[in-house]
N, C-alpha and C positions, 0 to 999 in steps of 0.2 A: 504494500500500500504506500501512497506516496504520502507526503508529511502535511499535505495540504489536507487529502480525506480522512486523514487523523484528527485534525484539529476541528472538524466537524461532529468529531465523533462525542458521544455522552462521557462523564470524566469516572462514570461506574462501568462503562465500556472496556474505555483506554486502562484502568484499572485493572479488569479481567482479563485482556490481552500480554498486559505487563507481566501479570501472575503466569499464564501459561506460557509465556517467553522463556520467566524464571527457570519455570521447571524443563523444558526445551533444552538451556544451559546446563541444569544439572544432569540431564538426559547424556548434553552430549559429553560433557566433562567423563563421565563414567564409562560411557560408550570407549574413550578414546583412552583412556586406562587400563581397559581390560583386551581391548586390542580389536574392540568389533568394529571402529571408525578408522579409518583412516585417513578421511577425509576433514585436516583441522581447519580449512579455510571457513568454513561454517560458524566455527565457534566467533570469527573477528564479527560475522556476518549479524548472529544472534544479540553478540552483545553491544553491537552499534544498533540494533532494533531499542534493544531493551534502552538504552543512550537514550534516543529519541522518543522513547514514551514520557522516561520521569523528565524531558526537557518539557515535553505538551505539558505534563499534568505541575510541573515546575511553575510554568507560566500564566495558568490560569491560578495558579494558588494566588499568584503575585499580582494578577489582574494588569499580568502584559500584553496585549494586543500584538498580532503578528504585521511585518512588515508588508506596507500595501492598504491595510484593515483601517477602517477609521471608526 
């Protein structure tokens, strides 16, 4: 999803997606431990997701408007 239809999104939404990000990361964290992934470029991938949620939900704590937004 791009960072635009994020920010339309409900903040119990973006919440619930963050939570299953989390565990996504723990998934893959363990995955790559025991040797079923091989694949670590995922992991940069997940946790720049998870980056960009608590920035949205960052933002509206703070009642920052995104750039463009009036």
């Amino acid at each position: 999803m791009k960072t635009a239809e994020l920010r339309l999104m409900a903040i119990e939404e973006l919440k619930t997606k963050l939570s299953d990000t989390r565990n996504e990361l723990m998934n893959l964290r363990f995955q790559i431990v025991t040797g079923q992934q091989t694949d670590t470029s995922r992991l940069k991938a997940v946790r720049r997701q998870i980056a960009i949620y608590e920035t949205i939900l960052r933002e509206r704590e703070l009642g920052i408007k995104p750039e463009g937004e009036k």
